[in-house]
N, C-alpha and C positions, 0 to 999 in steps of 0.2 A: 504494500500500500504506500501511496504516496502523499504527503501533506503539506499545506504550505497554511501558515495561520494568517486570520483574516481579523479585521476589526476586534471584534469579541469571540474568535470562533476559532476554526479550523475550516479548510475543503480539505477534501476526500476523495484520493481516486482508487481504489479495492483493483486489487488486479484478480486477471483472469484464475480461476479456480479457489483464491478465498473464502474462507467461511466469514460470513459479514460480523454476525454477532459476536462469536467471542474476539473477532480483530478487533470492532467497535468498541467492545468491552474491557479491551486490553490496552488499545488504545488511549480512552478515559484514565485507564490507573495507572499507564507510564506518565501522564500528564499532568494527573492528580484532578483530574476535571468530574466531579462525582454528581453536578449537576448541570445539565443541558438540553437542547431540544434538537432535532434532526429531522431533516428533511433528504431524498433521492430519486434519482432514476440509474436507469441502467436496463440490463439485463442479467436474470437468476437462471439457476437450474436447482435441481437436489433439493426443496423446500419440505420443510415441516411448518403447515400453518393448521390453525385451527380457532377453537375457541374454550370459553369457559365454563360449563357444566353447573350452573347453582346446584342444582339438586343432589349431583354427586361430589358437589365440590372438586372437578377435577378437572383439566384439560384436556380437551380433545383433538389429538394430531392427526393431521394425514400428511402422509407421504407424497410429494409431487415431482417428478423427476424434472419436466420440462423438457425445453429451458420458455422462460416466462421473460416479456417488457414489462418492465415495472411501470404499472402506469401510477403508483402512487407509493412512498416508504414513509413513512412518519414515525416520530415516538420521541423518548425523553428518556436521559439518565438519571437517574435517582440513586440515594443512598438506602443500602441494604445492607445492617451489620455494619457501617463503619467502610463497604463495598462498593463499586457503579456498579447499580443495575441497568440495564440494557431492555428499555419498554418500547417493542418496535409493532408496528401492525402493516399491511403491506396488502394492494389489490395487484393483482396479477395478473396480464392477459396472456392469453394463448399466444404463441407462433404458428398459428395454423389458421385456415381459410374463417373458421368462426370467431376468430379471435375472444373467443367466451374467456369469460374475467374468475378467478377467486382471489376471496380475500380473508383476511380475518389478523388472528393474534400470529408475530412468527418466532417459531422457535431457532431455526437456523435455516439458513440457507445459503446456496454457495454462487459464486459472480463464473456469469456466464461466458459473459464478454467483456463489462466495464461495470461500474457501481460508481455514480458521481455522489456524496452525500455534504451537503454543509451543515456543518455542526455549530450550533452555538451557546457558548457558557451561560447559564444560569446563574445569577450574582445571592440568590437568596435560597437558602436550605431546604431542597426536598429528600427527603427521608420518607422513607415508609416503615409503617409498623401493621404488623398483623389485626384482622378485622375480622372479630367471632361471626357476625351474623352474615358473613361471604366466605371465609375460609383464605381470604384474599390478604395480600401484602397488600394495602394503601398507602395514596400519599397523604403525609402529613401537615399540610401547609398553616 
């Protein structure tokens, strides 16, 4: 990956075969940057996206090989344990003649061809702590 910092931020170029999330994530902790907001395109392959389960309290993934346009990457770093957590969600179109979209929560995924993402620091403290009546990490603002 290659970076070059920007006003209050960083760009972001993910090279080809990267796993987005824990770069992103690793990223943030060589930086020390534990709270920010993110935006991308590109293109993905290899994705686990999904969603949230209230009732089971639990995540649900699916496996999508692709490779996918990102027509949209959003999310925000937060503090987990003293940690950057990495809160990304992502619509995804097909490479194919229907170009049908999914989206949802992601858990990782890998850069197909390029990942452009700007990232920008957050000056005031989001931490998340655990929330009984979701089973969920939230933020604490």
């Amino acid at each position: 990956m290659q970076s070059v910092q920007i006003h209050n931020g960083f760009f972001l170029v993910f090279d080809q075969g990267e796993e987005v999330i824990e770069t992103l994530r690793r990223f943030c902790e060589e930086q020390r940057m534990h709270w920010a907001t993110f935006n991308g395109i590109g293109a993905v392959e290899e994705v686990e996206i999904g969603y949230y389960d209230l009732a089971t309290r639990q995540y649900v993934f699916h496996a999508e090989q692709g490779p996918f346009e990102v027509a949209n990457f959003d999310g925000n770093v937060s503090e987990l344990n003293e940690e950057p957590l990495v809160h990304a969600h992502a619509v995804l179109a097909r490479c194919d003649d229907t170009l049908s979209c999914i989206g949802g929560h992601v858990r990782s995924m890998r850069v197909h061809l390029t990942l452009e993402v700007s990232l920008w620091e957050v000056t005031q403290p989001l931490t998340r702590t655990p929330d009984p009546d979701t089973g969920l990490n939230l933020l604490e603002i």
